[in-house]
N, C-alpha and C positions, 0 to 999 in steps of 0.2 A: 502460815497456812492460809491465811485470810489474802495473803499479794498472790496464790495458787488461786484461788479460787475465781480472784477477782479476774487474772489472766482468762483464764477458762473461759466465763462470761462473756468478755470480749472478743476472745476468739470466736466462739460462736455468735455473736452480732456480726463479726467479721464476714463470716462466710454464708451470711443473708442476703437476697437480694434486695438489702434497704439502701435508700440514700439518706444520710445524715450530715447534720447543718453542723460542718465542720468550723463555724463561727463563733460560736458561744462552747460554752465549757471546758472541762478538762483539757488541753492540748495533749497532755499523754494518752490517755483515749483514743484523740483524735488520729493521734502519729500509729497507733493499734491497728485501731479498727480501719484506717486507708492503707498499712503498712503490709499486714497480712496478706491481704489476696493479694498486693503488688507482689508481693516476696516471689508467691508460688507461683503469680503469671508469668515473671522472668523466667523463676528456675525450670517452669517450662517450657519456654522459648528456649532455653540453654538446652534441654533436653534434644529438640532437633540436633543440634551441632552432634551431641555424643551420640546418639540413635544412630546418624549415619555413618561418622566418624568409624564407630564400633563396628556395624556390619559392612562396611566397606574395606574397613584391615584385614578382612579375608580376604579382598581379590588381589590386595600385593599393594607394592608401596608408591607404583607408578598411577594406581585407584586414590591412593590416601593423596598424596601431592596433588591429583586431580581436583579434590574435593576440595583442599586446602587454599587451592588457589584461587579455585571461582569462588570460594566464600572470600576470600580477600580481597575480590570486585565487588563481588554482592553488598559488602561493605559501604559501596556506595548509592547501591539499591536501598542499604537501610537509610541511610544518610539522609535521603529525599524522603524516605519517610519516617524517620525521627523528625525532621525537620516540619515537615507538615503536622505530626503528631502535635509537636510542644507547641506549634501557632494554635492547632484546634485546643487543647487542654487551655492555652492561657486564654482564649478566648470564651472559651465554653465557661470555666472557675468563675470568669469577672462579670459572667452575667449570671452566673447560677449566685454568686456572693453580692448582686443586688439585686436579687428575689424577679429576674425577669427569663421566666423558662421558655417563652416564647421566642426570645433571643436568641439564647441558648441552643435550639432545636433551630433557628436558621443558621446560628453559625457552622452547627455542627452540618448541614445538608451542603453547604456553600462549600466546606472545608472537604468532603466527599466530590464534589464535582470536580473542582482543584486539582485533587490528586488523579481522579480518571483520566483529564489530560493530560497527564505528566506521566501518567505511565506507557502510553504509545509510543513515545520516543524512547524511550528506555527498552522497552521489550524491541522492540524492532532492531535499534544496535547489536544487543544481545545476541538476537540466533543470527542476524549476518556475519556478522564479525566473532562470532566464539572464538574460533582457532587462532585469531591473529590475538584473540586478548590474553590467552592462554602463551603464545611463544611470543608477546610482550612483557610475561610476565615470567619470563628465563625456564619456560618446562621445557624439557627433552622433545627430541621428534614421538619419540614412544607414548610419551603422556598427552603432548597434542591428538595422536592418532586415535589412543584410547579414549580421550576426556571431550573431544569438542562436542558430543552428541548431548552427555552430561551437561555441560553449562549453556548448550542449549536451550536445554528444558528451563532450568534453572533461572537461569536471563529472563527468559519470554514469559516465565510463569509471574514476574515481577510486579502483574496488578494484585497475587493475593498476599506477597508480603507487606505491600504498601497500604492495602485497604487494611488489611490486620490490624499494623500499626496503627494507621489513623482510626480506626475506629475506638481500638483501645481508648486512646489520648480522648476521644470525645467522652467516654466513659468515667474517664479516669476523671476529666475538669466536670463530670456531673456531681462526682464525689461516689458512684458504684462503681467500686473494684470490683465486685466479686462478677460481673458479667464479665467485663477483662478476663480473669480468669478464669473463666468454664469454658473460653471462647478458644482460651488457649489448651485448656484440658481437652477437650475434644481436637483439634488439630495435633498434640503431640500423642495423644491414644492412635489415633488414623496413623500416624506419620510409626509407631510403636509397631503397630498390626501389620501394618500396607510394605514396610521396608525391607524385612526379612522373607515376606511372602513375592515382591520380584523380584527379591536377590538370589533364594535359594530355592522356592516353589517353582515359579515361575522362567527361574531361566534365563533375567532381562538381562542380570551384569548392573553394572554401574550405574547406565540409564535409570533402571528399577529406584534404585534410590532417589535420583531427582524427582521421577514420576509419585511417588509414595510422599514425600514433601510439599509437592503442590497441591496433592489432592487434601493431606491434610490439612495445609494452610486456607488451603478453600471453602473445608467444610465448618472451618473457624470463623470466616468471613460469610459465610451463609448464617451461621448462628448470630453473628452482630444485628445483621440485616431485620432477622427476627425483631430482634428487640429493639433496634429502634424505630421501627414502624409500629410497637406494641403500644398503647395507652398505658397510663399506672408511671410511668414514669417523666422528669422535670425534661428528659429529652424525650419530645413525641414528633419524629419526622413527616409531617403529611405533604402533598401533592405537590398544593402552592410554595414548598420553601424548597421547589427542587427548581424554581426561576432564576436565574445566575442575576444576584445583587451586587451592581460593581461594586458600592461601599464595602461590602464583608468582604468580600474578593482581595480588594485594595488591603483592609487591613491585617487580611491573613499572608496577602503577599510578603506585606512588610515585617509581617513577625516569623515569617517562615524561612526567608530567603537568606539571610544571617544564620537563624539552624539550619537551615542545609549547608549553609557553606562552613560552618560549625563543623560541622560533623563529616562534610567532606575533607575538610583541611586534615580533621585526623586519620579518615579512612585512608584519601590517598598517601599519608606517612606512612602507616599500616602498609600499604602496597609493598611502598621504597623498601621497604624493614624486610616484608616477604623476599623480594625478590635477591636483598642484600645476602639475605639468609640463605638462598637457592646458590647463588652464585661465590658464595665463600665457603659454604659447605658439600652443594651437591644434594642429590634426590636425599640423602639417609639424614642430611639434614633439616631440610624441609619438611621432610614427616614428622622428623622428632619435634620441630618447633611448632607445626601446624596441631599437633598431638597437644604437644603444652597448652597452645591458645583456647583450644576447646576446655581446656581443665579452666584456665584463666576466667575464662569469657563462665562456664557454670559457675564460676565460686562470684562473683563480676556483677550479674545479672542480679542475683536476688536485694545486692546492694543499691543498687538500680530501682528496686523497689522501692524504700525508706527514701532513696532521691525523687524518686516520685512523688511521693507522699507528700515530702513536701513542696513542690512544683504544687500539687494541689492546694495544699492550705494558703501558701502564698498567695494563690489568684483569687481564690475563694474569701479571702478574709482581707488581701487590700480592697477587692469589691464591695467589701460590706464597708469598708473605711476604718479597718484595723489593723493598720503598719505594723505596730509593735507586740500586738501577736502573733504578728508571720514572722518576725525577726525571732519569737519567743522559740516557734515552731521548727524551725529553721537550723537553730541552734542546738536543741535538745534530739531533732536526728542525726543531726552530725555526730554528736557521743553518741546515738547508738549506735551508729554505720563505725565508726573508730574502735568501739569493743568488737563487734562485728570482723571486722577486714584483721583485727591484729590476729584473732583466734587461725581464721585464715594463712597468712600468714607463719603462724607456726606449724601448718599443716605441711605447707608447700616446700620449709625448708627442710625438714627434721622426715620426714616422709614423702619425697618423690617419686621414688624407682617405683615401689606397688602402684602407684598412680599411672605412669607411664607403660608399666609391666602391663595393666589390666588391657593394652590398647592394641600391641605390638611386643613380637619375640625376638624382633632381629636388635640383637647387641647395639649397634651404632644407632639404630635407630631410639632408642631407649638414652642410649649415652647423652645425645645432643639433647634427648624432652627433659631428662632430670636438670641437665644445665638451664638449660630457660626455664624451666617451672620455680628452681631454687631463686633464681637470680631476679627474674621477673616479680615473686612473690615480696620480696623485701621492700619492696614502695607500697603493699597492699594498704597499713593504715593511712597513707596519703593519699590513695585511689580513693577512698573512703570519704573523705574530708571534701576533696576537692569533688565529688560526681556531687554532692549535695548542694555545695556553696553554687556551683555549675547550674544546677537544676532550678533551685530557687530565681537567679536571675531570669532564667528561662523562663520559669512558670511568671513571673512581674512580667514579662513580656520584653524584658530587656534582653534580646537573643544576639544584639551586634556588639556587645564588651566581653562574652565570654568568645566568640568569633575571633575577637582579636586575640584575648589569649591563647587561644589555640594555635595559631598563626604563629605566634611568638615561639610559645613552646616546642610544639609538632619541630616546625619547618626551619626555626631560628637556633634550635635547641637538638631535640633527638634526632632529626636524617643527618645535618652534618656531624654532631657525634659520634651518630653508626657507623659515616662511611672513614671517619678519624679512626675510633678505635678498632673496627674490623681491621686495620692493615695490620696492627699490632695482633689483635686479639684472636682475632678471627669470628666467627661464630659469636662468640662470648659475648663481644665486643658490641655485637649489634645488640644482643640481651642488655647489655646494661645500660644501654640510652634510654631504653622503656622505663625505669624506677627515676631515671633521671628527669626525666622529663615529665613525669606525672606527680612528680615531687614539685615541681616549679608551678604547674598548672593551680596545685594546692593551695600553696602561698600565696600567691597571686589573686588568686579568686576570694581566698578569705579575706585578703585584702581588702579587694573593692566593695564586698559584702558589708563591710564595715562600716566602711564609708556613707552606707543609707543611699546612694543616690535611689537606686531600684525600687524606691518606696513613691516615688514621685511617677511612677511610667504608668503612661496612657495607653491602653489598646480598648 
């Protein structure tokens, strides 16, 4: 009764907007009270994918492939800004964990300017090129016709998923989650309200959806904006720290540019994988797997969270010059994230079809999502294991040893097994290079975790 209570407690410290010196005491606390609001920031970031997913399986399965695909570019839109996130978090942690808020609040403004440039190029590819990315990526003439106006929006809108992200990450290296997620609360309520309202008030079709996305993601990014220009808080962005400092610049380059290409190494696999999937199964396949990924990607994220978490304490506590409570921290989320993902895990295998059923009616379509959901599900306690050991290196600011892993795995490992076992398998085939190759990431990463070098890295 007294570990209920104590929970409780914590929970509600959680969901304050305090920051706490994740330095000193309990580490289980600590892993709590950062854990929580990450959990629910994810799983409502996850929440876009199924909002639209869901209202969009009424306009038919050439909308769902639509949507499916430009999220499997967009992929690389998150990628630049996960990338830029985990540089702002490790940088923001290591000066918040030597008591210099001042720092802190310029890396975080440097880390904002960064990304403003990097999203003009991006949104500009976007709406010129939608359709060619769309019939590079094996869709029908139908689904180009119908979808390019869609990834349009979607593409161009790509400064409010990038600033989201990064702002998050600067919140997150303050050690307040719970601005993280209210930022995300209010953009997936918007994105709730606004989706069904130009799908089926409104009239818009498919567009509506993208439209209702942006808008929500935008008014997530006006709430950040709020509060970091507010006083009360370790980040207080004012005038002078919006002068571009090459030093911060320079070192967020360097911790950035390995996470993006991190994270793009796997996005574009993801691509290979999509399109393997289009091309060996067909439209009924592509829904059913794209169907799966959103169930994936919700159960995914909130683990993502406790990876967070300790991404945080990491930077936070080598800052303060405490290696071997980040390794302590580190450790002890990894078994949470491992009870976590196995629970999961028996979800996906033992209960698909309702899963799949809730999304889409057409038989084939449902056939191919239970196959991925079942198949894909079976590496979940590994997915578990390895997004932590992954994160921590991240958050030490060592973003070029998990780069390479991924390299290894992704490109070395799952697309030539995909395009090996699709000839055999078909469909199946390209499912089970995913458990394969996220099993390997695992091992790998726990590995080098081991090893301590990350206790030594400078940013």
């Amino acid at each position: 009764m007294q570990t209920i209570y104590r929970f409780i407690r914590l929970f509600r410290a959680a969901l304050k907007n305090h920051e706490y010196d994740y330095t000193q005491g309990s580490i289980k606390e600590a892993i709590v009270l950062l854990a929580i609001p990450m959990v629910l920031e994810l799983s409502l970031e996850s929440v876009f994918a199924l909002v639209d997913i869901y209202f969009v399986g009424g306009l038919g399965k050439n909308a769902i492939t639509t949507v499916g695909l430009t999220e499997s570019v967009i992929t690389i839109v998150y990628s630049l800004a996960i990338g830029l996130s985990t540089a702002a978090t490790a940088l923001v942690s290591r000066r918040v964990g030597e008591k210099n808020p001042e720092a802190a609040s310029l890396a975080g403004a440097q880390s904002i300017l960064l990304a403003l440039g990097c999203t003009v190029f991006v949104s500009v590819i976007g709406i010129v090129f939608a359709a060619d990315i769309l019939r590079g990526m094996g869709a029908s003439p139908e689904v180009v016709a119908e979808g390019t106006t869609f990834t349009q929006v979607m593409l161009g809108g790509s400064v409010v998923i990038i600033l989201l992200f990064l702002m998050n990450g600067i919140f997150r290296g303050a050690g307040n989650a719970m601005i993280a997620m209210k930022s995300l609360w209010i953009a997936s309520a918007a994105n709730i309200i606004l989706c069904p309202l130009f799908i089926n008030v409104f009239h818009v079709g498919l567009v509506g959806a993208a439209i209702a996305t942006t808008i929500g993601r935008g008014l997530g990014v006006l709430y950040q904006c709020r509060h970091l220009m507010r006083k009360g808080h370790s980040i207080h962005i004012l005038p002078k720290h919006w002068v571009p400092n090459r030093a911060i610049i320079t070192s967020l380059l360097n911790v950035s540019w390995p996470a993006t290409l991190q994270f793009l190494i796997a996005s574009a696999s993801w691509i290979v994988l999509a399109k393997l999937v289009a091309e060996t199964g067909g439209t009924e396949a592509s829904a059913g797997y794209q169907i799966a990924m959103r169930n994936v990607v919700f159960f995914i994220l909130p683990a993502w969270g406790l990876s967070n978490a300790a991404a945080t304490l990491v930077g936070q506590n080598l800052g303060a010059g405490l290696p071997q409570r980040a390794k302590k921290s580190v450790l002890l989320a990894a078994q949470y994230n491992a009870i976590f993902m196995s629970l999961v895990t028996l979800i996906f295998i033992v209960w698909p079809t309702p899963i799949i059923q809730f999304f889409t009616k057409d038989a084939r379509v449902i056939s191919y999502g239970v196959d991925a959901l079942r198949i894909i599900g079976c590496g979940y306690l590994f997915y578990g294991v390895g997004m932590v050991m992954v994160q921590a290196l991240n958050g030490a600011g060592d973003t070029k040893t998990p780069t390479i892993i991924n390299l290894v795995c992704f490109w070395g490992v799952q697309v030539p097994f995909a395009f090996l076992a699709s000839s055999y398998l078909g469909t199946k085939g390209v499912f089970i290079a995913i458990p394969v190759a996220e099993t390997l990431i695992a091992v790998l990463a726990f590995w080098y975790f081991q090893k301590g070098k990350w206790m030594t890295q400078k940013v």
